[in-house]
N, C-alpha and C positions, 0 to 999 in steps of 0.2 A: 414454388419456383416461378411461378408466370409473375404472380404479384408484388414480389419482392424486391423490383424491380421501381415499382411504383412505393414502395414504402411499408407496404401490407405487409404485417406479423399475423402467423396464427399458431396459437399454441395451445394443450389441450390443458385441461385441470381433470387430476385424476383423483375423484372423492369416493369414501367407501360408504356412505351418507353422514349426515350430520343425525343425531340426536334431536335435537331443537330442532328442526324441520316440522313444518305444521302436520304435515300426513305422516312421517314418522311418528311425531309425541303424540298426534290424535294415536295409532296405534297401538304404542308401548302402554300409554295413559290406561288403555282398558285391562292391563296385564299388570302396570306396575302403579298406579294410582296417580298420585300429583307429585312424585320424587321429581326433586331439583333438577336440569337440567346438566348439571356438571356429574351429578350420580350416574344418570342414564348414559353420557360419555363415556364415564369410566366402564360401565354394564356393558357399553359397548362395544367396547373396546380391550376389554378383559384379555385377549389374545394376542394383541399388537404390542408390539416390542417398547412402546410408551406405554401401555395399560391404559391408551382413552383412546376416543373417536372425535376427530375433528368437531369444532361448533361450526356452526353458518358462519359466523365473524370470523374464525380465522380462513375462510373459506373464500372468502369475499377480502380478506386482506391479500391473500396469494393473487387473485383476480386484478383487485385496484393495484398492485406491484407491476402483474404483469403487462396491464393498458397504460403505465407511467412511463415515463422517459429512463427510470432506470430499469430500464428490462430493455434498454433501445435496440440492443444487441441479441435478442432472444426472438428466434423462429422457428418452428417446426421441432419444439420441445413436448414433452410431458412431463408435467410437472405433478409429482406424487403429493397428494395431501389428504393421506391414508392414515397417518400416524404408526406408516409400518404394518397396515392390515395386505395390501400388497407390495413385496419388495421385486424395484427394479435391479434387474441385472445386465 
């Protein structure tokens, strides 16, 4: 409210982690060996209404969206990018 005034957005990214993530795959790697990355998403993600877990990249695409000009409109959002592990209501 104060900053909005001057042009300031701030909006949250709502992640339930990524797979690929260096301390996550260090982790799963001791449990689950050298499975692919998109395996360990889906492992991940087994419960979420898309059957995966977000990668960094789409994670980091939701981010570079929302620092872009077309998000110009967007303040005081959360933005889900859970793949449906938590649902907003």
């Amino acid at each position: 409210m104060e900053l909005g005034l001057y042009g300031v957005r701030a909006n949250v990214i709502r992640s339930a982690g990524s797979p690929d993530a260096r301390g996550v795959r260090a982790a799963i790697g001791v449990h689950a060996g050298d499975a692919p990355p998109e395996q360990l998403a889906r492992e991940f993600g087994r419960d979420t209404p898309l059957r995966r877990a977000a990668l960094l990249t789409e994670v980091a695409d939701v981010a570079a969206m929302l620092a872009s000009d077309r998000a110009s409109a967007m303040t005081a959002a959360l933005v889900n990018v859970t793949c449906g592990a938590y649902i907003d209501v």
